[in-house]
C-alpha positions in Angstrom: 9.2 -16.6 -20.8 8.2 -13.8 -23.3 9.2 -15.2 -26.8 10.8 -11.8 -28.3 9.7 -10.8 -31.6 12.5 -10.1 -34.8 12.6 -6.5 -35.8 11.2 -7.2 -39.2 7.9 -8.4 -37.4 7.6 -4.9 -35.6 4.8 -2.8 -37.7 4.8 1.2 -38.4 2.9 2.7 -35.8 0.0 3.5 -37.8 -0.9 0.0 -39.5 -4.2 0.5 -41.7 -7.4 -1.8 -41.1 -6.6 -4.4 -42.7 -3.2 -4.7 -41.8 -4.4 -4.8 -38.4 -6.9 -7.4 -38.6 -4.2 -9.5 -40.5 -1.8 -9.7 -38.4 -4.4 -10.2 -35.4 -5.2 -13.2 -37.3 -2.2 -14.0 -38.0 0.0 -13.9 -34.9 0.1 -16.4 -32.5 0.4 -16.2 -28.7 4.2 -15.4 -27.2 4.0 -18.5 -24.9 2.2 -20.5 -22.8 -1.7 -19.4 -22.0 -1.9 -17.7 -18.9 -5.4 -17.7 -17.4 -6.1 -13.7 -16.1 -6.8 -15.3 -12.3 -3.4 -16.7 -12.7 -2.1 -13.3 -13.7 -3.5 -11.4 -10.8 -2.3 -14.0 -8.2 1.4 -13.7 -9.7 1.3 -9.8 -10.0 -0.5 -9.1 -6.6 2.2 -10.9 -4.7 3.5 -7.5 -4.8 0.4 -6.2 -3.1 0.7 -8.6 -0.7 4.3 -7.6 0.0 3.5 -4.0 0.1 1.0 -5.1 3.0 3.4 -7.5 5.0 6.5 -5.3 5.0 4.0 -1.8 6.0 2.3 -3.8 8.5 4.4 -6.0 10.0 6.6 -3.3 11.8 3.0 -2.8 14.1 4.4 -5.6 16.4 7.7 -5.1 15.9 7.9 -2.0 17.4 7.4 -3.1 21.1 9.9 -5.4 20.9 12.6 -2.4 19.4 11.5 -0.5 22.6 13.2 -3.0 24.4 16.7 -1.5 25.1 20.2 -3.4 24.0 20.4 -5.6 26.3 16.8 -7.4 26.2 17.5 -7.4 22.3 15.4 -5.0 21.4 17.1 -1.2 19.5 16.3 1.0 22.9 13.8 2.9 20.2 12.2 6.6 21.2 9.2 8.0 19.8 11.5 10.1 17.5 13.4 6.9 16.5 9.6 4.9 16.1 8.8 8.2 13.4 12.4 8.0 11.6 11.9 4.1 11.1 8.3 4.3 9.9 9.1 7.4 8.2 11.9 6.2 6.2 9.8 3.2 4.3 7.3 6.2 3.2 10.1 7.9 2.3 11.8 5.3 0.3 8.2 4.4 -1.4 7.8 8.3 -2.8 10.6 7.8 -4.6 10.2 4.2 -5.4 6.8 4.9 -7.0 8.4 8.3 -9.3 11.6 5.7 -10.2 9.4 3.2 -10.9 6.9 4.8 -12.7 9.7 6.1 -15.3 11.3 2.4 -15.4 7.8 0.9 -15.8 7.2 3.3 -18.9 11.0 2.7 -20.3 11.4 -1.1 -19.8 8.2 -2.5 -19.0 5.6 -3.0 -16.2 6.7 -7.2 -16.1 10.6 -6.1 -16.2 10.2 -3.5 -13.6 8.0 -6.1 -10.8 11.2 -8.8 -11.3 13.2 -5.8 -10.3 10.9 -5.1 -7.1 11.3 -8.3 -6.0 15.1 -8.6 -6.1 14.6 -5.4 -3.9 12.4 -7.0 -1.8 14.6 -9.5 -1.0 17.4 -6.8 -0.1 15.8 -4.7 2.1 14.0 -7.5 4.2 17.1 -9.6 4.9 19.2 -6.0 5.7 16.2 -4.9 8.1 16.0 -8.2 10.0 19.5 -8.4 10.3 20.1 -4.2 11.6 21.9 -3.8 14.6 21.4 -0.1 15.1 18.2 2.5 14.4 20.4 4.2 11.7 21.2 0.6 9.5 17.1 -0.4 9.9 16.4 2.7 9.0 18.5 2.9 5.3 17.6 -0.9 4.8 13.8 0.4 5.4 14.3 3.0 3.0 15.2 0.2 0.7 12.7 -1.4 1.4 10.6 1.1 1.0 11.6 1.9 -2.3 10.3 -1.3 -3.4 6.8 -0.9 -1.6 6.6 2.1 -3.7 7.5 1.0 -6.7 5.1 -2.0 -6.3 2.0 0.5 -5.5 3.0 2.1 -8.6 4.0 -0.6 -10.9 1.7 -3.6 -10.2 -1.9 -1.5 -10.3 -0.7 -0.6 -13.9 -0.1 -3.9 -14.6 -3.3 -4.8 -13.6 -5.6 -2.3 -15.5 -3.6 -2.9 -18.4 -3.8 -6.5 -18.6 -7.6 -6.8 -17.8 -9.7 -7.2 -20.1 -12.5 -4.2 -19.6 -15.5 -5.7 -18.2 -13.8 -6.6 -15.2 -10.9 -4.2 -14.8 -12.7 -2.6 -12.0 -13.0 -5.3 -9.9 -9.1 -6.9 -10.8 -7.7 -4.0 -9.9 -9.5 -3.7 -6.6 -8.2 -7.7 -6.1 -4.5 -5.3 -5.8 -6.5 -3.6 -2.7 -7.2 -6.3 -1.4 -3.7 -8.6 -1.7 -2.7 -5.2 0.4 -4.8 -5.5 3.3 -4.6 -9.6 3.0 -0.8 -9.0 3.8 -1.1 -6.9 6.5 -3.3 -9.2 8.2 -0.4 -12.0 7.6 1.9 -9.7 8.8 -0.1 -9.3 12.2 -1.2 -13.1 12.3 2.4 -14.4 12.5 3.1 -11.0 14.7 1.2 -12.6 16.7 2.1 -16.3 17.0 5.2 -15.0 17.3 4.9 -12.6 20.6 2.5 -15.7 21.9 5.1 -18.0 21.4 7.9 -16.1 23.1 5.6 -14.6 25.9 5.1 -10.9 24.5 7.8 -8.5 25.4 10.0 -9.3 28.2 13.0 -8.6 30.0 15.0 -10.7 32.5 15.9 -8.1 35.9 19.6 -7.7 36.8 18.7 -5.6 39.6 15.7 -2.7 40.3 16.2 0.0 42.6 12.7 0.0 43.9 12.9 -4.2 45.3 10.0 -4.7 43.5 11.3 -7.3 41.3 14.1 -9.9 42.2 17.2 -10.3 40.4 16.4 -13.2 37.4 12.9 -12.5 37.3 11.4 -12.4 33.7 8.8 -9.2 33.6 6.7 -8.2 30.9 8.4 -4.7 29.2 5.0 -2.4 30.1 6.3 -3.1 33.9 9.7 -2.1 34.0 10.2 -0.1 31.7 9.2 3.1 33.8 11.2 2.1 36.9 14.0 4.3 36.9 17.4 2.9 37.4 16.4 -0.5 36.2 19.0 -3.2 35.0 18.1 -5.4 32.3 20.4 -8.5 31.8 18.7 -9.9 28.4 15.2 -10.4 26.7 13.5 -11.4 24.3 13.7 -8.0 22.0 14.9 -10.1 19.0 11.5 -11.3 18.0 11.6 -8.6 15.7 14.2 -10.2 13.4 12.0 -12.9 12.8 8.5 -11.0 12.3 10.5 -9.2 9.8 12.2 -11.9 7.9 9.3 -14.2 7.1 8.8 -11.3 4.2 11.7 -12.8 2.0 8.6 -15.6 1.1 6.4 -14.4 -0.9 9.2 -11.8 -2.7 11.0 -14.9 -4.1 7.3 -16.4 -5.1 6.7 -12.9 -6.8 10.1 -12.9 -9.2 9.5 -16.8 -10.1 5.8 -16.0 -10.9 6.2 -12.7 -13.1 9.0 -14.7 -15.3 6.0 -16.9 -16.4 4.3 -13.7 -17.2 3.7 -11.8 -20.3 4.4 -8.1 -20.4 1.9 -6.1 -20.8 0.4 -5.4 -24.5 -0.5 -1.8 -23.9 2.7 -1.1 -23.2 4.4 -2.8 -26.6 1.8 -0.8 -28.4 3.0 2.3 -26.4 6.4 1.7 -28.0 4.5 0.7 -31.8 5.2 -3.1 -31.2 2.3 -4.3 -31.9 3.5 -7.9 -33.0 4.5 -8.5 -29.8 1.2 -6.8 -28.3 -1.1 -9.1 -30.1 0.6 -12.0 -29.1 0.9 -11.2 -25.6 -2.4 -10.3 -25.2 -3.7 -13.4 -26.9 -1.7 -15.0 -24.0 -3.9 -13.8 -21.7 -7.8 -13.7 -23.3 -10.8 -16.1 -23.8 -11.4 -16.3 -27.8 -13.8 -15.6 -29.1 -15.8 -14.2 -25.5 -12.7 -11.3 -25.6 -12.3 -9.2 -29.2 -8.6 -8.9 -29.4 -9.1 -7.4 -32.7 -11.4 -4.3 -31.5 -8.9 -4.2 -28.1 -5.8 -3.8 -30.3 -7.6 -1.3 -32.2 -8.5 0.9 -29.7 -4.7 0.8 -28.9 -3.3 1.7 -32.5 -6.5 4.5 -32.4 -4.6 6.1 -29.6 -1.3 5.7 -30.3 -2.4 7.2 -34.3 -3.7 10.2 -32.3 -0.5 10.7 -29.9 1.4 9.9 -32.4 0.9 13.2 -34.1 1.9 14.9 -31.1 5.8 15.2 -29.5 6.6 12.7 -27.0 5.1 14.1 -23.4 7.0 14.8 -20.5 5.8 15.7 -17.1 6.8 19.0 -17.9 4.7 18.9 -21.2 1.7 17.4 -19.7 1.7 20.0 -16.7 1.7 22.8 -19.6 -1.7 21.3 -21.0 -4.4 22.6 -18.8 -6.5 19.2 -19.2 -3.5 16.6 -18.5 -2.3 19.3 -15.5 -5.9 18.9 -14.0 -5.8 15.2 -14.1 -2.3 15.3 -13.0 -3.7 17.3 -9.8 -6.4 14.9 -8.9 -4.0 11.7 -9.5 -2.1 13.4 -7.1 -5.0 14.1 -4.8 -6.0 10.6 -4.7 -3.2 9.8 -2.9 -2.8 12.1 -0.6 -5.9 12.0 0.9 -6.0 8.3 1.0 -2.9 8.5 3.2 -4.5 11.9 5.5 -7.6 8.7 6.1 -4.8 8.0 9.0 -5.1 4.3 7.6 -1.6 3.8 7.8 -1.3 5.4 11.5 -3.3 2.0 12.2 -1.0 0.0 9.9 1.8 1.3 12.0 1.1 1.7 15.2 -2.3 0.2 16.2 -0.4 -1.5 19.2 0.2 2.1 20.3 -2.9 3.0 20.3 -3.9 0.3 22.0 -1.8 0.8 24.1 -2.6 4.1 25.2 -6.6 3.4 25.4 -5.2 0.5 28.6 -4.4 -2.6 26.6 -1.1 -4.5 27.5 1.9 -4.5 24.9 1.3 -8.3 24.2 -3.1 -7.8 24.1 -1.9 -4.8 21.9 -0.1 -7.4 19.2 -2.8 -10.2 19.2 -5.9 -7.7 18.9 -4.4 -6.3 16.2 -5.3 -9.7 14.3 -8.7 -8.2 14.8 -8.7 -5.3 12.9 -6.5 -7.0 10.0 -9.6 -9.4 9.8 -11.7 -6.6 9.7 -9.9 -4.9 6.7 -9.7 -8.1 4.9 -13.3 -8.8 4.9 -13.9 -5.0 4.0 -11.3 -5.6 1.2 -13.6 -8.6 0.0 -16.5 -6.2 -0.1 -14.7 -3.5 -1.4 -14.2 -5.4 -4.2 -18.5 -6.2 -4.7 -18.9 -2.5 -4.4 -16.2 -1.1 -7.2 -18.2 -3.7 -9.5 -21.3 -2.7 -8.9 -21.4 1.1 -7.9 -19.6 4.2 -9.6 -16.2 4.5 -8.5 -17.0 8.4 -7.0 -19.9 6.5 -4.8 -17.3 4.1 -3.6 -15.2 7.0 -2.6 -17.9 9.0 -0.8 -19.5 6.0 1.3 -15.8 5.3 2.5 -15.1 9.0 3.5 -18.4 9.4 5.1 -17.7 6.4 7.4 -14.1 7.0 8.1 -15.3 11.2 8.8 -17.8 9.2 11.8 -15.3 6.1 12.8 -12.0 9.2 13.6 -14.5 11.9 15.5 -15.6 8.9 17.1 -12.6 8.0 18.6 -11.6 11.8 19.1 -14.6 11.9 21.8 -14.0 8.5 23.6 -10.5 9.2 23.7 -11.5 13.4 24.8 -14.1 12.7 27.3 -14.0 9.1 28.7 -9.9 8.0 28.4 -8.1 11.2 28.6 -9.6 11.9 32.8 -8.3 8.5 33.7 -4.5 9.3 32.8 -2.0 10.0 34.9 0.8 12.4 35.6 3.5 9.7 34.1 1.5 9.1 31.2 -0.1 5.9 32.6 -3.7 5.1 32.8 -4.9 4.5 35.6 -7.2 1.8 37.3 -10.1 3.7 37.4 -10.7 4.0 33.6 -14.3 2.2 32.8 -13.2 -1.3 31.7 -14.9 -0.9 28.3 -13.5 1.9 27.2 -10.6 -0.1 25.4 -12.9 -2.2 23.6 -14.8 0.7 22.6 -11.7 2.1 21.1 -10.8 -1.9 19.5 -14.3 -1.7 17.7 -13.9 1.8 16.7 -10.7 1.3 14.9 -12.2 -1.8 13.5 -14.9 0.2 12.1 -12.5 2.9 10.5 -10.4 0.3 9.0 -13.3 -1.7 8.0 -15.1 1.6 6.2 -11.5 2.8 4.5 -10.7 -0.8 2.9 -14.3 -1.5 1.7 -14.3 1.7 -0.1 -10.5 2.1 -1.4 -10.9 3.2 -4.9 -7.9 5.6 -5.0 -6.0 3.0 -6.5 -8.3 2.1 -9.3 -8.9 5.5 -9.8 -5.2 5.9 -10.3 -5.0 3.6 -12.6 -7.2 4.7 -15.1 -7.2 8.2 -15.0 -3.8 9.6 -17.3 -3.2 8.8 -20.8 -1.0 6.3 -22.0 2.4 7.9 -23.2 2.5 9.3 -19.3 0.7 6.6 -17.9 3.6 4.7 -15.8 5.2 8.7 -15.1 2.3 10.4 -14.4 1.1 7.3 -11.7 4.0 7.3 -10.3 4.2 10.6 -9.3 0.7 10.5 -8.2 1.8 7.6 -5.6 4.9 9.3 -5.2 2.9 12.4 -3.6 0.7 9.9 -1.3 3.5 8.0 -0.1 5.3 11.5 0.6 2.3 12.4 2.7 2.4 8.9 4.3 6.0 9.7 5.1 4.8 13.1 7.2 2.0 11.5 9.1 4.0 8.0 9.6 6.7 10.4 11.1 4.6 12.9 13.0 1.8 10.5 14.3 4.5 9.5 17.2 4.6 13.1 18.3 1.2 14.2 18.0 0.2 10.9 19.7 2.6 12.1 22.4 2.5 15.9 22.4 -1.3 16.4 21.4 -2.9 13.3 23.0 -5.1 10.8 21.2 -8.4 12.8 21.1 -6.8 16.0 19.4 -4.8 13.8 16.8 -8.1 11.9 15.7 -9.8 15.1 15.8 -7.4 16.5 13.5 -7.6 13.6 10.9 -11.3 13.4 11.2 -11.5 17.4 9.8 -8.7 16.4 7.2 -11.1 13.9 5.9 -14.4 16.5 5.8 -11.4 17.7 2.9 -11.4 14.1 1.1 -15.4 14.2 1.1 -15.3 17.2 -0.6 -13.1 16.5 -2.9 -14.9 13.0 -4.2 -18.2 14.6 -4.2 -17.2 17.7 -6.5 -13.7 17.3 -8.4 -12.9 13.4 -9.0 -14.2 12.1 -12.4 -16.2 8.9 -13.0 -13.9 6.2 -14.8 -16.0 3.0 -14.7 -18.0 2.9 -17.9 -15.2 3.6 -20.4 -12.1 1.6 -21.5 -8.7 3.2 -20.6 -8.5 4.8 -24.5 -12.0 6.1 -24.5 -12.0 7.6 -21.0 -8.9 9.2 -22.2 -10.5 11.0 -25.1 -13.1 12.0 -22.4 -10.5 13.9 -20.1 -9.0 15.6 -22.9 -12.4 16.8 -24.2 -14.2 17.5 -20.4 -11.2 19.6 -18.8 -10.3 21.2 -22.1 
């Protein structure tokens, strides 16, 4: 637990030199040592939630297909946008609350909150018995997603040390993508275990199937006039459940935490700053002095200034620029369609000839697939320039989505029937082709996800937890209109025009990392500040 400081300990804001360097030397740590590996594990549990509770409704959703009476919601593609939807929407505003709690109470304070939230919406969404109820407690449950992408990312950059904040931060990338996959491996055991989606027949107009037979869902469910008498719909409940795990893990890990020290000497308490950060650095290999002063250096500076609000900082051309490209970040890394494959990979899937239940356990593949790219991603924001990172990735997800535009255009899209079906005649690798094509678009976005460390470094310090959380605010508001529309463009436009249409969004992105974004990786978060302020004076 955080040992609290007495008032009397708390310095001015601007403490001279030596004052400084005395009290460095003088303080000692506010608890236990906690090694920075042990740190990242704790905090990123709230990456790895973020992961599980986005991608775990991938095989959920067949199972809510299934209507009432096989135990499933009866869901629609309208309903499927509304459910996914309302998570993204409920993250937009988790990441703008968040970002203001983070900056009023504290980046530790604000992740024990999260998981309490966690907690809430998981056990409400697993237990819904209507679209309307999953949908608020998704909303709540999105509000913590949010508030995690906002909240823990900070956390990170502001806790590691600066030689390998890059990399740490990237670790949050990967806990996401490391979920997900957990999320689609027990999706998995769980639809092997119960047989995929099925229904038992009460009766069926057409003879085809007798009275007590159990079907798989992708058969019946266009005979017309079918009677289901039950199923095994509620699968669901305990795909989404299993997320309640690592939330409580996350709130007992984070109280053994220290808060973080920029954020004490944010609010002039540098006492406590020292002696958290002492809690969480190598002596002598880390200069706590030199990192503490670079803190009071800034905070002398912005001291001389009002307190910022967003307001404020949009009326200053530089802090409105970097405002706008926080902002960017985000939204382009959702218009990469990555979360249209977090969602609803068994759709597509689906729709390129795989079966519901193939659809569920291939999905494993491409979770591997961002994992390992996750791993690499992490090699490649240590060694290269962040900006490089961010090119290579657009460049291959540009290829991976035009890619699948044309297989989809010219080699599924002549094989599909009036219904909607596809039919036998489709070339029997044509639905592996589209398997490793996904798997290479998920493989290029997660190796070369730098948004988030980009985001994490890019505002200065009194907006820092505001200003990011807007910035993930306005991705996750974008996720919330592609989450919702990708449904009804998947079932109005067709596959090949939808991936056509993120592919030229993402010619955007390329653009936009090639000749707006700033390089961040040299500098420590107080120096790269001074070097916004001066470049987009």
């Amino acid at each position: 637990m955080e040992q609290r400081a007495s008032r009397s300990a708390i310095l001015p804001p601007d403490p001279g030199p030596e004052e400084l360097a005395e009290l460095v030397a003088s303080t000692p740590p506010s608890g236990k040592r906690r090694p920075i590996g042990f740190l990242v594990a704790v905090a990123t549990l709230g990456s790895l939630l973020f992961g599980f509770d986005t991608g775990v409704i991938a095989g959920a959703l067949p199972y809510l297909y299934l209507p009432h009476a096989g135990g499933g919601l009866a869901l629609t593609p309208l309903d499927e946008g509304l459910v996914g939807g309302c998570l993204a929407i409920g993250a937009a505003v988790g990441a703008i609350v968040g970002g203001r709690l983070a900056d009023r109470h504290g980046r530790r304070h604000n992740i024990l909150l999260l998981a309490i939230v966690f907690v809430v919406g998981t056990l409400g969404s697993a237990l819904s018995g209507s679209v309307l109820v999953l949908s608020v407690f998704r909303f709540i449950l999105g509000f913590a997603v949010g508030g995690a992408s906002s909240s823990v990312p900070m956390y990170l950059s502001e806790s590691a040390p600066q030689r390998i904040r890059g990399p740490l931060v990237a670790v949050d990338q990967f806990m996401i993508v490391f979920g997900q996959l957990l999320a689609y491996s027990t999706n998995a055991m769980l639809s092997a275990s119960r047989g995929g989606p099925q229904v038992q027949v009460s009766s069926d107009p057409t003879g085809r199937f007798p009275a007590g037979e159990w079907i798989p869902w992708d058969l019946g469910q266009h005979i017309q006039g079918l009677v289901i008498a039950a199923g095994n719909g509620d699968t669901w409940r305990y795909m989404l459940v299993l997320g309640t795990l690592p939330a409580i893990g996350l709130w007992i890990g984070m109280r053994l935490m220290p808060e973080s020290s920029r954020w004490y000497a944010a609010k002039h308490r540098y006492h406590e700053a020292i002696g958290a950060l002492k809690r969480i650095r190598e002596e002598p290999r880390d200069d706590i002095a030199a990192e503490i002063d670079e803190m009071v250096q800034v905070q002398r500076v912005e001291g001389r200034q009002a307190r910022w609000t967003l307001r404020q900082a949009w009326s200053a051309r530089w802090t409105r620029r970097v405002l706008l490209i926080g902002c960017f970040l985000g939204i382009f890394d959702q218009l990469t369609g990555i979360n249209t494959a977090m969602y609803y990979l068994p759709k597509v899937l689906v729709a390129a000839g795989f079966s519901s239940a193939d659809a569920i356990t291939l999905n494993v593949v491409t979770g591997l697939a961002s994992t390992i790219g996750a791993g690499i991603g992490i090699y490649l924001v240590s060694r290269l320039a962040r900006r490089h990172v961010g090119i290579y990735q657009e460049t291959g997800i540009v290829i991976a989505l035009f890619s699948l535009a044309l297989v989809f255009g010219f080699g599924i899209a002549p094989h599909i029937d009036a219904t909607g079906a596809i039919a036998a005649t489709v070339p029997a690798h044509l639905p592996w082709v589209v398997l490793g094509l996904v798997t290479l678009f998920v493989f290029f976005k997660q190796s070369g996800t730098v948004n988030w460390v980009l985001v994490s470094e890019i505002f200065p310090a009194r907006i820092r937890g505001t200003a990011q959380g807007v910035a993930v605010g306005a991705g996750w508001i974008m996720n919330a209109v592609v989450t919702f529309a990708f449904p009804l463009m998947i079932a109005y436009l067709g596959p090949a025009w939808t991936f056509a249409a993120f592919g030229t969004f993402n010619v955007f992105a390329l653009l936009f990392y090639l000749f707006i974004v700033p390089e961040t990786k040299h500098l420590s978060l107080e120096q790269l500040e001074q070097e916004l302020r001066t470049r987009f004076a």
